[in-house]
N, C-alpha and C positions, 0 to 999 in steps of 0.2 A: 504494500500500500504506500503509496506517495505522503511525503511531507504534507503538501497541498492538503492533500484529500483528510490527515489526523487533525490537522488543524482546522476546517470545515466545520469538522464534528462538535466544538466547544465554540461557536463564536461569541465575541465580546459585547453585552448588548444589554440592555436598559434592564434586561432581566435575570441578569447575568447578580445584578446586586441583593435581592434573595439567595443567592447561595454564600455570597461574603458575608451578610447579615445573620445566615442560620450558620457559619460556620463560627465567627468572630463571638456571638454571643453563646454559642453553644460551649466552646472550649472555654472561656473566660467563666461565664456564668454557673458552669459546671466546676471547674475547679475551684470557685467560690463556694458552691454550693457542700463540698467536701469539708472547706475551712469551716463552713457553719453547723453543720453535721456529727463531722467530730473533731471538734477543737484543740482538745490535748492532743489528744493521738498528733495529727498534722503539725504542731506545736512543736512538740518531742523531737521526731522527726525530722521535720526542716527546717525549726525554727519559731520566732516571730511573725507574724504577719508585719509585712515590709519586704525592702530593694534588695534583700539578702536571703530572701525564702525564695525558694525554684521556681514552688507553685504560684505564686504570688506574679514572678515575673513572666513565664508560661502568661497568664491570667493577662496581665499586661500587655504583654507581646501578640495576645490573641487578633487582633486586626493586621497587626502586621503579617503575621503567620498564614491567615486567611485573604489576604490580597498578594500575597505571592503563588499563593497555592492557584486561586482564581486565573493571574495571567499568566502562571506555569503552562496550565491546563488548556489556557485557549494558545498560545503564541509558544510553545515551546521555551529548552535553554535562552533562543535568539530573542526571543519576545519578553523573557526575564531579564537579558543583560541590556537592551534597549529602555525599560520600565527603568532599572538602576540609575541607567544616563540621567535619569532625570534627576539625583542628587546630588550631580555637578554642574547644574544650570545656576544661576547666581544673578544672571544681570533682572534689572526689575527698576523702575525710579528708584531718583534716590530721598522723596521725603516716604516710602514705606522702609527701607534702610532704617531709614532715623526713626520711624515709629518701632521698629522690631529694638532697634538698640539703645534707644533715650526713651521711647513714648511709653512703654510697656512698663518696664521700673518706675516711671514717673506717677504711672494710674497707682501702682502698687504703694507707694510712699503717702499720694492722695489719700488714699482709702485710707491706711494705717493712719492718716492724720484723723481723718473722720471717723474712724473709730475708737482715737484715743489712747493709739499703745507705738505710735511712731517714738517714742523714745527709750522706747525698749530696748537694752542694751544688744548689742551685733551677736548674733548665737554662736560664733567662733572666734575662739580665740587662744594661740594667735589667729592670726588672718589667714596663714596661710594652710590651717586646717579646713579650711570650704573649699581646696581645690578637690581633694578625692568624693568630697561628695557630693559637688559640680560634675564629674568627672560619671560620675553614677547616676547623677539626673539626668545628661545629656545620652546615657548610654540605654536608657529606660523609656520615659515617657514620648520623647521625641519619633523613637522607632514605631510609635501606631500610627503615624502619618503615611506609613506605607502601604495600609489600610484606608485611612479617613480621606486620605486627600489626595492618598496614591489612584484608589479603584472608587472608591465612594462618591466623592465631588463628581468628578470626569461623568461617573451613567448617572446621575444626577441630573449634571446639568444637558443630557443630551435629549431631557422631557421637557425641563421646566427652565425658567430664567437663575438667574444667580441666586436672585435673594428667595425666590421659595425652597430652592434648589440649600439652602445654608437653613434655610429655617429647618427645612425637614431631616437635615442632615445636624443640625447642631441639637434637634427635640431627638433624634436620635442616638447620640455621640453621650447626651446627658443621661437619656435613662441608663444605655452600658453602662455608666458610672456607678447604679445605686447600691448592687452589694458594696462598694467601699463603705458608706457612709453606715454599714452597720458592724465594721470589722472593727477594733479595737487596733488602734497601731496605724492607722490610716491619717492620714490629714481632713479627710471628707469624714471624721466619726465625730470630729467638731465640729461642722460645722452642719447648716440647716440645708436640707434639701432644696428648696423654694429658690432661694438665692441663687445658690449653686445652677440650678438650672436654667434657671433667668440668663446669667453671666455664660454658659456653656454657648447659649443659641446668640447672645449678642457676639461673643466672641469668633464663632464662628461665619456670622456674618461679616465682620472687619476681615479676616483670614480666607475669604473666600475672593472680594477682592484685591487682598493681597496677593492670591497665588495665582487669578489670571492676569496680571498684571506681570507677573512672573513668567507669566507662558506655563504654566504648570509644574513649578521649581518642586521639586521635592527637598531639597535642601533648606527655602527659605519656609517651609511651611514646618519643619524639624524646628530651624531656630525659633519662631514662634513660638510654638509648645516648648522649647526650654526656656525661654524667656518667663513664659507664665508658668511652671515647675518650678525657678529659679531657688532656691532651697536658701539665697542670700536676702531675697526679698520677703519686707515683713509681711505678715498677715494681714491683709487688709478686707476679708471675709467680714460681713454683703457689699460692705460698699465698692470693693473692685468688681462686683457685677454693676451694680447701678452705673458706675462710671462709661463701663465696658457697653451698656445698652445705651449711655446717650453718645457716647461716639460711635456707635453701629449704626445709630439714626442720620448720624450727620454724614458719616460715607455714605449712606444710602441715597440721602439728599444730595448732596454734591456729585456722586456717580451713578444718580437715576437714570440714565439712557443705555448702562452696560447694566446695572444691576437688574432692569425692569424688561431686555430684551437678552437675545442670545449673543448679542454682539460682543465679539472677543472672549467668548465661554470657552474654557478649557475642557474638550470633549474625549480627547481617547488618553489612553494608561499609557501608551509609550511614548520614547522621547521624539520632537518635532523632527517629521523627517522618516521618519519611519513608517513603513506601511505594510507590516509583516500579514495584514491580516489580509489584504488583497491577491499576493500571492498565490 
């Protein structure tokens, strides 16, 4: 049997995102599902619930896992190491640069002010004990964009414009989250659901015109998510949602003509250039 004709078999397609969804939430949800079931046992075992439990990052790593597996399936090795290319795409304006590298910790610093605990003394010290666990957030949270914004956004937005396309994509993004918020050891066991999810779907609204504006960077949509991870920045939980929903409104406003149509949507998983699937 012909390349051609294997790859036929799996094509990549708006409905292609039901099987990243039941696979993403099945693995994650399911390995939660065990931490909650039996606690010591998995406790003993691997640990804490956290960056250093297996399960925990398996659980994590579940979108990513599942968006490779997805355009394994349709595109082959070639159609996986094309998908890749996309983590050394870079260029993109340069006032979303500056929103990823100054705007992001500035929301963060905000909130913390408005909640009252911005003087809270720096949680390492010295200084240079935050790099290994910089070094752990970047190596964790950031890899489920290989999922969310690798295969997720792209058949997304090949139905709907950007902003339904980020709504339905960030009300989704947020429920995945809610075993944390009942796991002990989690950052989401603090705080409130409500917020939490508010903040997920604005956030992903701003990220959604970040990454076509990227042309479909998988790298700057990584930096993003470790920006908001940043394990240096304080807690600024609800108000870095609130913050995060009125600057989602104002990109939406100022970029109403791509966010309200398909124009400049980021539509297929591989890198620009590539057309493995025509073949």
């Amino acid at each position: 049997m012909t390349r051609s004709k294997t790859m036929a078999r799996t094509p990549m397609t708006f409905h292609s995102l039901g099987a990243f969804l039941g696979m993403a939430f099945g693995l994650s949800w399911g390995l939660m599902a065990l931490a909650f079931t039996f606690p010591d046992q998995i406790e003993r075992i691997f640990g804490p619930v956290g960056y250093t439990n297996p399960l925990y990052i398996i659980a994590v790593y579940a979108p990513s896992i599942a968006g490779l597996a997805i355009v394994g399936r349709s595109f082959g090795l070639r159609g996986l190491g094309s998908f890749l290319r996309r983590v050394a795409m870079w260029r993109m304006p340069a006032r979303w640069w500056a929103f990823i590298v100054f705007g992001i910790p500035a929301i963060f610093y905000l909130g913390a002010a408005s909640n009252g605990n911005i003087s809270d003394p720096f949680p390492f010290s010295p200084w240079y004990k935050a790099l290994p666990v910089l070094a752990v957030a970047l190596a964790i949270g950031p890899v489920e964009e290989l999922g969310w914004r690798g295969v997720a956004l792209p058949l997304l937005q090949r139905k709907f414009a950007p902003l339904w396309a980020s709504l339905i994509l960030g009300a989704i993004w947020g429920l995945w989250h809610l075993p944390a918020f009942f796991l002990s050891g989690t950052p989401q066991s603090a705080w409130a659901f409500g917020p939490f999810f508010l903040g997920t779907m604005a956030i992903t609204v701003v990220l959604t015109q970040v990454f076509n504006s990227a042309r479909g960077s998988l790298l700057v949509a990584a930096l993003y998510h470790f920006q908001l991870n940043s394990p240096i920045w304080p807690d600024a939980q609800p108000w870095d949602s609130v913050i995060f929903a009125v600057i989602a409104v104002i990109v939406v406003v100022l970029n109403r003509k791509t966010m309200l149509s398909k124009i400049g949507s980021v539509t297929e998983v591989l890198a620009p250039g590539d057309d493995l699937e025509s073949e």
